[in-house]
Structures are given as C-alpha cells and as structure tokens.
N, CA, C and O of each residue as an XYZ file, in Angstrom:
412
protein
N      16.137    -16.330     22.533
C      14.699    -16.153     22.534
C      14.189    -16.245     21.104
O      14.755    -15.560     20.252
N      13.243    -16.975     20.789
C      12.264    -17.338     19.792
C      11.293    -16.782     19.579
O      10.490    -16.896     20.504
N      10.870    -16.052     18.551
C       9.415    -15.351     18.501
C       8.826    -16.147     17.557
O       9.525    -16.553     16.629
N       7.476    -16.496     17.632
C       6.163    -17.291     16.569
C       5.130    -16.508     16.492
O       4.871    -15.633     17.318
N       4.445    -16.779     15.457
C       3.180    -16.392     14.902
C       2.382    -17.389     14.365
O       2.678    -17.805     13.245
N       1.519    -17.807     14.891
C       0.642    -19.148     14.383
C      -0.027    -18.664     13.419
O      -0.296    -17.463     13.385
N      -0.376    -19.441     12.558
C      -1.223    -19.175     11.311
C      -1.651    -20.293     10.640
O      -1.070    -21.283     11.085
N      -2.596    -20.615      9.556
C      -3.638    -21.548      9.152
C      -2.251    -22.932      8.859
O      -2.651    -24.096      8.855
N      -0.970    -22.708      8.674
C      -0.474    -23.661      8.031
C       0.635    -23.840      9.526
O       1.341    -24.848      9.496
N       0.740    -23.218     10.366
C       1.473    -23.943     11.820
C       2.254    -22.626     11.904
O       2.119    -21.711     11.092
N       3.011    -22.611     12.866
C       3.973    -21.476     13.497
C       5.020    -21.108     12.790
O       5.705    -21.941     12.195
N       5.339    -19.481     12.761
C       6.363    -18.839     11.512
C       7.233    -18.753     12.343
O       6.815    -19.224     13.401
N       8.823    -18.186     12.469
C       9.311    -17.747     13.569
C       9.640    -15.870     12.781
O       9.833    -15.454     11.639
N       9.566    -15.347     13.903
C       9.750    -13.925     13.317
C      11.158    -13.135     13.764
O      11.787    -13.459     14.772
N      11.552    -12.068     12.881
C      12.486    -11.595     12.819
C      12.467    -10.818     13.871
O      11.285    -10.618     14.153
N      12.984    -10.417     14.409
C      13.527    -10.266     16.290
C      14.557     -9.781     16.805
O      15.565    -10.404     16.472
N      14.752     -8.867     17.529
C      16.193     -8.705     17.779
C      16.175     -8.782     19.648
O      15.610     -7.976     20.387
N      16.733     -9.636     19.938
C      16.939    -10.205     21.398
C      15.306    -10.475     22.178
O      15.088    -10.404     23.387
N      14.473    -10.738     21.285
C      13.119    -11.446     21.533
C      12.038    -10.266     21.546
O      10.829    -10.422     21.712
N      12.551     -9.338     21.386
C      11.535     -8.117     20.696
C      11.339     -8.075     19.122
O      12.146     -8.446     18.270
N      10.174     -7.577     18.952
C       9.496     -7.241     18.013
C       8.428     -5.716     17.885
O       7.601     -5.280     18.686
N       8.822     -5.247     16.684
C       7.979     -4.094     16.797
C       6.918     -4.021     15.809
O       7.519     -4.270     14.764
N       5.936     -3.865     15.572
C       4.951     -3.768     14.369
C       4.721     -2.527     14.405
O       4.195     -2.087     15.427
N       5.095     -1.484     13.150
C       5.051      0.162     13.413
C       3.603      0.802     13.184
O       3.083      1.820     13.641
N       3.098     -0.297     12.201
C       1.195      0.055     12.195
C       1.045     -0.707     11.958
O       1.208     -1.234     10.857
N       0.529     -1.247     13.236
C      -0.088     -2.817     13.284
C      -1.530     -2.730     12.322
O      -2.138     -1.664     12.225
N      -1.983     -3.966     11.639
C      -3.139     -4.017     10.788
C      -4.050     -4.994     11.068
O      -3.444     -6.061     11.165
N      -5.063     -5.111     11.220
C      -6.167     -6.569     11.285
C      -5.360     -7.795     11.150
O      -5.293     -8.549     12.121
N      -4.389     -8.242      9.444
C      -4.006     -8.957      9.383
C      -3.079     -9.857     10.727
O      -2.943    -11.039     11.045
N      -2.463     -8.215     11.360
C      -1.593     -8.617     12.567
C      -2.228     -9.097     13.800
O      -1.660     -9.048     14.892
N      -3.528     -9.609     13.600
C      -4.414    -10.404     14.814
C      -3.913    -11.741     14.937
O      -3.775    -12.253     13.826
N      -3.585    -12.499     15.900
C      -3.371    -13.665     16.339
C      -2.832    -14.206     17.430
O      -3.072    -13.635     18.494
N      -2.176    -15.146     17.441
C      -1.611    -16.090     18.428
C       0.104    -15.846     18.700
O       0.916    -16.602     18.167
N       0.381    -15.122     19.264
C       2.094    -15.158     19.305
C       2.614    -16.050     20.400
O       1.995    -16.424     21.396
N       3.946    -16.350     20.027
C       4.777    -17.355     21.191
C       6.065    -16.934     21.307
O       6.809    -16.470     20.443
N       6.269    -17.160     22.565
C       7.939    -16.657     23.187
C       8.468    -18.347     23.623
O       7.873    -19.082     24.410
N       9.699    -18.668     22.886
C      10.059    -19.795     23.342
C      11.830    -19.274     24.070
O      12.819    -18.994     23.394
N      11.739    -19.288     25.438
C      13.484    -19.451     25.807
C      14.220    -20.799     25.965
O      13.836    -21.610     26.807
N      15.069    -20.996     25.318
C      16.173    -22.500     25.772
C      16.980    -21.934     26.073
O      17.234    -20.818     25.620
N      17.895    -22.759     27.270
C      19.120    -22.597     27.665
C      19.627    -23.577     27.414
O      19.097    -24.098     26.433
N      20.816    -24.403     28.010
C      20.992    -25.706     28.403
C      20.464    -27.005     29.496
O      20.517    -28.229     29.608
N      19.905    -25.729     30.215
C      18.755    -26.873     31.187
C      17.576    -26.945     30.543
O      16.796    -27.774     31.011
N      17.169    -26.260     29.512
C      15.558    -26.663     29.528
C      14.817    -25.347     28.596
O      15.550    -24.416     28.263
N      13.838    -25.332     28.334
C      13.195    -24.232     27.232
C      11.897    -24.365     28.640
O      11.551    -25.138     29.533
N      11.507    -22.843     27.970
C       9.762    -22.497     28.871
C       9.191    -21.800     27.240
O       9.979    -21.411     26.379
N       7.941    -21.773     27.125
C       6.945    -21.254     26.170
C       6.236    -20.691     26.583
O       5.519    -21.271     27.398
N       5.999    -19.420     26.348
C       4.801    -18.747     26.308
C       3.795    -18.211     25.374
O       4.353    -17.760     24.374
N       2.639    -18.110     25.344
C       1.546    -17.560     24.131
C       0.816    -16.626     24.827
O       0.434    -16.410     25.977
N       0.732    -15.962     23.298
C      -0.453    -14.550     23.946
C      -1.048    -13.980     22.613
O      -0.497    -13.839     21.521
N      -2.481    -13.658     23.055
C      -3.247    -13.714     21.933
C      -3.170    -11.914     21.392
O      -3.342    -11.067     22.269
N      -2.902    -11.447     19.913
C      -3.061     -9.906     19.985
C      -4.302     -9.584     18.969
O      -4.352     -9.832     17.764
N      -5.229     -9.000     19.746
C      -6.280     -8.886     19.086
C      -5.961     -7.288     18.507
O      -5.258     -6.531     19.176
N      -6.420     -6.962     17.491
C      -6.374     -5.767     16.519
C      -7.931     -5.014     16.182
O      -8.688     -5.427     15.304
N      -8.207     -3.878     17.042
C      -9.349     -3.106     17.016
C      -9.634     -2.612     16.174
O      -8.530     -2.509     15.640
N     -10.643     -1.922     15.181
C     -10.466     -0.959     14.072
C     -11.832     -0.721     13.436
O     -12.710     -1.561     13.238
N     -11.850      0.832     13.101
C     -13.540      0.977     12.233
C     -14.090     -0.275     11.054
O     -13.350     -1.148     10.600
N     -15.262     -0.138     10.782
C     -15.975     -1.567      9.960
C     -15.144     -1.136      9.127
O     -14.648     -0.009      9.146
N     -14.843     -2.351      8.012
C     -14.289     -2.073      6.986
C     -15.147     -3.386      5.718
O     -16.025     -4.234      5.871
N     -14.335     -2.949      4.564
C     -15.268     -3.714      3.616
C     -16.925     -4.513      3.515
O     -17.339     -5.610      3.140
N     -17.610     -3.095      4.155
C     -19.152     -3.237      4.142
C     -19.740     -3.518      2.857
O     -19.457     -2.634      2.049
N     -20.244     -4.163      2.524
C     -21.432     -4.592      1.584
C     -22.488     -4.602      1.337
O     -22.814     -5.429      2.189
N     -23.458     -4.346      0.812
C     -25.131     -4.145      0.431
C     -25.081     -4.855     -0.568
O     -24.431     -4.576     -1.576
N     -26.325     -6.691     -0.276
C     -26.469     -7.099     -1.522
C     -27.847     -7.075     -1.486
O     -28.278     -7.136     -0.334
N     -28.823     -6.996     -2.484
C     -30.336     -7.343     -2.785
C     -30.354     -8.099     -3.854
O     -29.963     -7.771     -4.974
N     -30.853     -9.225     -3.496
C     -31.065    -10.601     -4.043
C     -33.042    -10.514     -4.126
O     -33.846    -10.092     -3.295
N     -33.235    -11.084     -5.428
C     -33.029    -10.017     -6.713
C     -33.010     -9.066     -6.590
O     -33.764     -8.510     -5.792
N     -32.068     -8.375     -7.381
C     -32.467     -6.912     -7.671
C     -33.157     -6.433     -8.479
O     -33.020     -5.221     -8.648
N     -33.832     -6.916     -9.028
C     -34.918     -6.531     -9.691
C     -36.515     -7.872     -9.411
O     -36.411     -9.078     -9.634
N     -37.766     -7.198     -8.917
C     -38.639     -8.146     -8.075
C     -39.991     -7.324     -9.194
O     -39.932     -6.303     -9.880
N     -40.947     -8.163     -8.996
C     -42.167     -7.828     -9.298
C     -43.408     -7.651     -7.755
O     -43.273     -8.295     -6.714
N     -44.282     -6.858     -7.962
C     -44.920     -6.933     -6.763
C     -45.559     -7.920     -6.309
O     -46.185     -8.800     -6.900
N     -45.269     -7.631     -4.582
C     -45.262     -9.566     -4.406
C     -44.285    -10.524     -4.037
O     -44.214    -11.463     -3.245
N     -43.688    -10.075     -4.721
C     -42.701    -10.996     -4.880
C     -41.910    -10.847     -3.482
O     -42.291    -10.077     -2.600
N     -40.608    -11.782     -3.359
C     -39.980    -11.975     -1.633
C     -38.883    -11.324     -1.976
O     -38.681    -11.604     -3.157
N     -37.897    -10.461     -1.510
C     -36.544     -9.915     -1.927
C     -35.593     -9.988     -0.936
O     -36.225     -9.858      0.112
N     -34.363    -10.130     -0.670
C     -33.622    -10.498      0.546
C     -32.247     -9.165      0.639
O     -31.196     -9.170     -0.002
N     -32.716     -8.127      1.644
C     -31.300     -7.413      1.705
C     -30.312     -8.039      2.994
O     -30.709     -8.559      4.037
N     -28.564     -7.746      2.438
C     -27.485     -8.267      3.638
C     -26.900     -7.399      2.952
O     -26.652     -6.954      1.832
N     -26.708     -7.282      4.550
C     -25.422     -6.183      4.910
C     -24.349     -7.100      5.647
O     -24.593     -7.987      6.465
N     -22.730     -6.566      5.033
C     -22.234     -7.362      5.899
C     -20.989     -6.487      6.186
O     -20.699     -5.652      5.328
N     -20.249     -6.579      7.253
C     -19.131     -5.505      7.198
C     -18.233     -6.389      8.479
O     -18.746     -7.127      9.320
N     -16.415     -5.986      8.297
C     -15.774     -6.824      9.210
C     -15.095     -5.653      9.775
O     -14.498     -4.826      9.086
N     -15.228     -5.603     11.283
C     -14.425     -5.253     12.750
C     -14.486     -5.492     13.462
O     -15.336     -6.363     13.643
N     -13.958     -5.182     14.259
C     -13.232     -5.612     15.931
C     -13.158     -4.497     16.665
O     -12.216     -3.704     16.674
N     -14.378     -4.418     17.422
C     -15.741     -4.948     18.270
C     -16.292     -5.053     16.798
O     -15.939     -4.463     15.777
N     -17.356     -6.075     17.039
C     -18.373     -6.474     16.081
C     -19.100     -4.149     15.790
O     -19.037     -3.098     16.427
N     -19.640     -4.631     14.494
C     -20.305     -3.157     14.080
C     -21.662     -3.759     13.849
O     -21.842     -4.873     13.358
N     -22.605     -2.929     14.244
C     -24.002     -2.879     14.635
C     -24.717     -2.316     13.111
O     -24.697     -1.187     12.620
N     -25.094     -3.091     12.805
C     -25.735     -2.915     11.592
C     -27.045     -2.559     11.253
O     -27.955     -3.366     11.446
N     -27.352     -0.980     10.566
C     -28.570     -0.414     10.307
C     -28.906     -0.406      8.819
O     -28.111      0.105      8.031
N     -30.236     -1.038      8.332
C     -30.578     -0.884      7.005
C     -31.572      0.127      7.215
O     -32.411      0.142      8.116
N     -31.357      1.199      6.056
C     -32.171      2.479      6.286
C     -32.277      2.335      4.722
O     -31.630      1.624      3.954
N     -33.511      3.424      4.441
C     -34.268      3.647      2.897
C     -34.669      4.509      3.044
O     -35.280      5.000      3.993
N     -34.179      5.100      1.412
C     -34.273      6.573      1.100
C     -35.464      6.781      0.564
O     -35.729      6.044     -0.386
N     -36.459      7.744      0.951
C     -37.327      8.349      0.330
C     -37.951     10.104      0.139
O     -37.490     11.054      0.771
N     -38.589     10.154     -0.437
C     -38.909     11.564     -0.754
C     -39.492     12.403      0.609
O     -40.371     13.251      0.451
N     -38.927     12.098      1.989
C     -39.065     12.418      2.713
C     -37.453     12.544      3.829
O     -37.299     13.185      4.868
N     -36.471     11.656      3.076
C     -35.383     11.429      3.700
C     -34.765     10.363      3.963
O     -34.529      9.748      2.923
N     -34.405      9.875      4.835
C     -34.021      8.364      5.206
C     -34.685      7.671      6.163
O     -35.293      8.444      6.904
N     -34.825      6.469      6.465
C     -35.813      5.859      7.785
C     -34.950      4.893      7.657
O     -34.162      4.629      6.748
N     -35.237      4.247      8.937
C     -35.011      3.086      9.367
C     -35.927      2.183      9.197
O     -37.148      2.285      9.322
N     -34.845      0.683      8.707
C     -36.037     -0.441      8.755
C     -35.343     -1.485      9.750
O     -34.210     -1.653     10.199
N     -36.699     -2.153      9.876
C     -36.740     -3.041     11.271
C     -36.268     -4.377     10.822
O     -36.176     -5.302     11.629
C-alpha cells in the first residue's frame, strides 16, 4: 500500500507503516488531497480523499489605505483573516462612547 499527498508540484508519497498514517496535530497546512494506491500482481486500484482542516481565524489584518486622509477625502478599510468555515467579518470604531459597528 502507497500513501500520496498532492501538492502544487504533483504527488509526495508518505511515510506509512502498512498504509496507515497518523498526523498527531494535524495543522491547516495538513489540508488536501490524499491517495491510497494497492498493487498486487493482477492489477493496482486508487483511491482519493479530500482532508479538510477546521480551525479559529487566524492571521487577521486591518489595513487603511491612506492612513493618513484630509477631510473629504475617500479612505479604504480591509480586513482580511484565513479559516475553515470562512470567518464573518465585523469592522467596528472606537469612540468616546465605546465601540459601534459599521455597515
């Protein structure tokens, strides 16, 4: 038994012991495409299966383009943050009253 991992440059084969594999804390990186290949002497079968990797947002960002504006002027905030389920993104502003939400 054959274990693979597809990735941007084609299929790795992975270290295995009788077609198992264990990942002890699996990570984002460990998202993808795996394959089980068996040969005998009559013939090989393949299988694939996709492992998707869940996890809180991570590496969120706040940019304001310019950051520094005159009045009037147009200013652009992004937020951007990566997980699995997508994360729902709130821009809120602080003022001398607390925080609010903007639309």
């Amino acid at each position: 038994l054959v274990l693979r991992r597809q990735s941007s440059s084609g299929w790795s084969e992975l270290d295995s012991e009788n077609g198992t594999l264990t990942i002890h804390a699996v990570q984002p990186a460990d998202a993808g495409l795996y394959q089980c290949e068996a040969i005998n002497d009559l013939g090989k079968q393949i299988n694939s299966n996709k492992l998707q990797v869940q996890g809180r947002p991570r590496d969120t960002t706040l940019s304001i383009t310019p950051s520094a504006v005159k009045e009037g002027d147009r200013v652009t905030f992004s937020c951007t943050t990566q997980s699995n389920p997508p994360a729902q993104l709130v821009l809120r502003r602080q003022s001398s009253s607390g925080w609010s939400e903007l639309d």
